[in-house]
N, C-alpha and C positions, 0 to 999 in steps of 0.2 A: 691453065691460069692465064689474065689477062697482065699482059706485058705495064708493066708498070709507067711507059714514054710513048702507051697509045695517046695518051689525052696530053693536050699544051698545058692543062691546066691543072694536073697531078703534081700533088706533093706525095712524093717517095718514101716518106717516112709513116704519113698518115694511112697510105695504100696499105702498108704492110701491118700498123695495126688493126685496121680495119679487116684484113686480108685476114687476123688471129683470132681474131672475134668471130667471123665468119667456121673458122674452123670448127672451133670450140662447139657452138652452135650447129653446125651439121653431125659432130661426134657425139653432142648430149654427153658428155661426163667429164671429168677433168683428165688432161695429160699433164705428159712430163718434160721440161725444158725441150729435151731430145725429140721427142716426139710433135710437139709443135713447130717446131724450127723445119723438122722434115716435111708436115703435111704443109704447112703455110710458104712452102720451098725460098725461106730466109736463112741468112748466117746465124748460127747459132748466137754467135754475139753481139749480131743486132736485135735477136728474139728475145735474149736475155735485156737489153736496155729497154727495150719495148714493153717488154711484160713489168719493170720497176717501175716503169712511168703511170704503166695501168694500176699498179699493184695500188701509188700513192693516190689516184685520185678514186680508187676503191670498183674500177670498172673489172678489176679481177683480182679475185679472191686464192691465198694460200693452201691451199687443202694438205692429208696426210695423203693423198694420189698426185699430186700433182697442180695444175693451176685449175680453177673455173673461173666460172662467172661470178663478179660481186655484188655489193647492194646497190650500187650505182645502177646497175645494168636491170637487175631485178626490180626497181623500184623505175627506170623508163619503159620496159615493159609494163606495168602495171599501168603506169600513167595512161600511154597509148590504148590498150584494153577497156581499161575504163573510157574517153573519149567514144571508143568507138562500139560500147555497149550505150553510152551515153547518144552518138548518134542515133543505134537502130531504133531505141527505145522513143526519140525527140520525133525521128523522120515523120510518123503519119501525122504529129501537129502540125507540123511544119506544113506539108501538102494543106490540110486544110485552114491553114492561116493565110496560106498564099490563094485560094479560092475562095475564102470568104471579103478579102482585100483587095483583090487581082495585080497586085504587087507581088514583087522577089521579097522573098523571106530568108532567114539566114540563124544557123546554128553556128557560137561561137565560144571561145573560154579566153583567159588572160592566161599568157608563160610567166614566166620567172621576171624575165625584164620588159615586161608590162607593154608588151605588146598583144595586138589582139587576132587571135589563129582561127580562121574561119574552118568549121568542121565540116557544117551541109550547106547546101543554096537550094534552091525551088525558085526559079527563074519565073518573072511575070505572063502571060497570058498575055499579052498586049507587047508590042515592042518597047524596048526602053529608050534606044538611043544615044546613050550616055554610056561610057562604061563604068562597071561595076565590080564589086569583089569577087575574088572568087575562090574555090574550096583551095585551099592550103594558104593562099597568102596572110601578110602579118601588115596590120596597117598600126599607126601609134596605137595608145588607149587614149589620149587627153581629147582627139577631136571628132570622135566616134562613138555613139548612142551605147552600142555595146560593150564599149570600153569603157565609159564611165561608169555606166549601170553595176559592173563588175566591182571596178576599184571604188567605188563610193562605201562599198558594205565592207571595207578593208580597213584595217585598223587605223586612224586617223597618224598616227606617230610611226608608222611603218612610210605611208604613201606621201609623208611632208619629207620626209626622210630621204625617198628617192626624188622628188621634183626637185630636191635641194640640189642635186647632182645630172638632174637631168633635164635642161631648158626647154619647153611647151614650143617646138617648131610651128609655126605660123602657112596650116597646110595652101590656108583661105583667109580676106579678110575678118571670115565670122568665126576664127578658131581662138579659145581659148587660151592666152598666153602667159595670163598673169595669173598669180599662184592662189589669191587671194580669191578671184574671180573663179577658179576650177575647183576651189573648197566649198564656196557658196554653191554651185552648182551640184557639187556631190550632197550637202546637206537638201538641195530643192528635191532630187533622185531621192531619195531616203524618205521625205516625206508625201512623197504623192506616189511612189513606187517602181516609176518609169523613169528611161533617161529617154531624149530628145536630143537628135543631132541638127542644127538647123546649117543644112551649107559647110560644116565646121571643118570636110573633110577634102570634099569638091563642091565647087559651085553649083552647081547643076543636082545633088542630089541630098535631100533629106529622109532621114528617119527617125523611126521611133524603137524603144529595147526593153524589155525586161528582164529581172534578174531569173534564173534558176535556181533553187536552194536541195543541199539533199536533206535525207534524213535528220541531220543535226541542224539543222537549218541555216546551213553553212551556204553561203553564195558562192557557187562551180562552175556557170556557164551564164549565158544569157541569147534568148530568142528575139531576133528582130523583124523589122517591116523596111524597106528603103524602096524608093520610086524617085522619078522625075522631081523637081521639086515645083511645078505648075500643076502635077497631078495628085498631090499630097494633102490633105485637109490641113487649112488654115484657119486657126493654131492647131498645130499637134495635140497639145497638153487638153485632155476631154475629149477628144476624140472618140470616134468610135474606133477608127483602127486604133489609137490608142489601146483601150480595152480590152480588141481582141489581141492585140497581142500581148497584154497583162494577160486574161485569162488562159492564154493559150502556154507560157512560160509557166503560172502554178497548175496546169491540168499537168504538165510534164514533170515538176516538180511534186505533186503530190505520187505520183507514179513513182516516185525515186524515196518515197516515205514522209515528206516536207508535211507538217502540218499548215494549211492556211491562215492567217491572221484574220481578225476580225475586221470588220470593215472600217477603220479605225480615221484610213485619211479621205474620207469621201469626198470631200470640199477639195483638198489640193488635189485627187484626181481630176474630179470635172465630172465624175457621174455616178 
């Protein structure tokens, strides 16, 4: 076992649940107080507070054997799974979005607090110069193609709900700040299909995003385009990368069961 004051920056308490977690998970079945405390080499009487702390926020379940895992735990597995069926499934769009554009391309989803988690990247052909996102990072949703594209198809009384509580940071001049201005902009998304980052996030780069929908035609992720903003087609909105990267979001979408809509906003896209 690793010593709990190798790192400056361990919390001792969290080591050790985590440290129960881990057990559980290598044993596959449920144990008993006793029997936790001795593989996760804790006090019995800290395994017991530890396990009540799990028990209440549901990351571990009571059984007639003993402790397991609970729905908390089972329900971030799934999540992570899916993502990353959701990657394999995205990846060969992706390559050829990033080859038909010769732009970085980018698979992404919205968490809980409406940040935006980048799953794949396909880095451009060409130098970029600027730097860019990259696979795990979390950048806002309010000043990000992706991130709007997402929260725009999200219940309008859910997302007034959080801005209420959460002020629009001002990443760049061209970001987004005012609440009024990021509702108009979710309804513009809605109606032509795509979001458009212009600058919003860094100065130096724009893009373009669309939504992914599954089966239910539930909006889950969204695929983007992001470059230089000297190399980007001016205006976004009609574009041609625009398009492909609409096309390329429901070719991955209909692969997940999404039916396509009809071509309904042809004028607000641009073609």
């Amino acid at each position: 076992m690793t010593s709990d004051n190798n790192n400056h920056y361990s919390i001792q308490v969290l080591q050790r649940a985590l440290r129960i977690l881990d057990v559980l998970l290598e044993i596959g079945h449920a144990l008993s107080l006793e029997e936790i405390a001795q593989r996760s080499e804790t006090p019995k009487s800290t395994t017991f507070r530890i396990l009540s702390n799990l028990l209440e926020q549901d990351y571990i379940a009571r059984t007639d054997d003993g402790y397991w895992l609970g729905l908390k735990m089972i329900s971030l597995g799934t999540a992570v799974e899916r993502n990353l069926d959701l990657r394999r499934l995205a990846h060969a769009e992706l390559l050829k979005l990033r080859d038909v554009t010769h732009e970085t391309t980018y698979l992404a989803v919205l968490s809980n607090d409406m940040r935006v988690v980048y799953l794949d990247k396909n880095e451009a052909p060409q130098a970029v110069g600027v730097l860019m996102a990259s696979i795990g990072m979390t950048l806002p949703m309010h000043c990000t193609a992706l991130g709007k594209v997402i929260a725009a198809y999200k219940p309008e009384e859910d997302m007034r709900a959080w801005v209420m509580t959460h002020p629009l940071e001002a990443r760049t001049r061209y970001t987004l700040t005012q609440i009024d201005a990021l509702f108009t902009e979710f309804e513009a998304i809605r109606q032509r299909g795509y979001a458009i980052d212009e600058r919003e996030n860094n100065d130096s780069i724009r893009c373009v995003a669309a939504p992914i929908r599954n089966s239910r035609g539930e909006v889950i992720a969204a695929v983007s385009v992001a470059g230089p903003e000297n190399r980007m087609p001016d205006p976004l909105i009609g574009s041609d990368l625009a398009r492909h990267t609409w096309e390329t979001a429901w070719r991955i979408s209909e692969a997940l069961g999404a039916e396509r809509p009809m071509m309904a906003h042809t004028n607000e896209r641009g073609w």
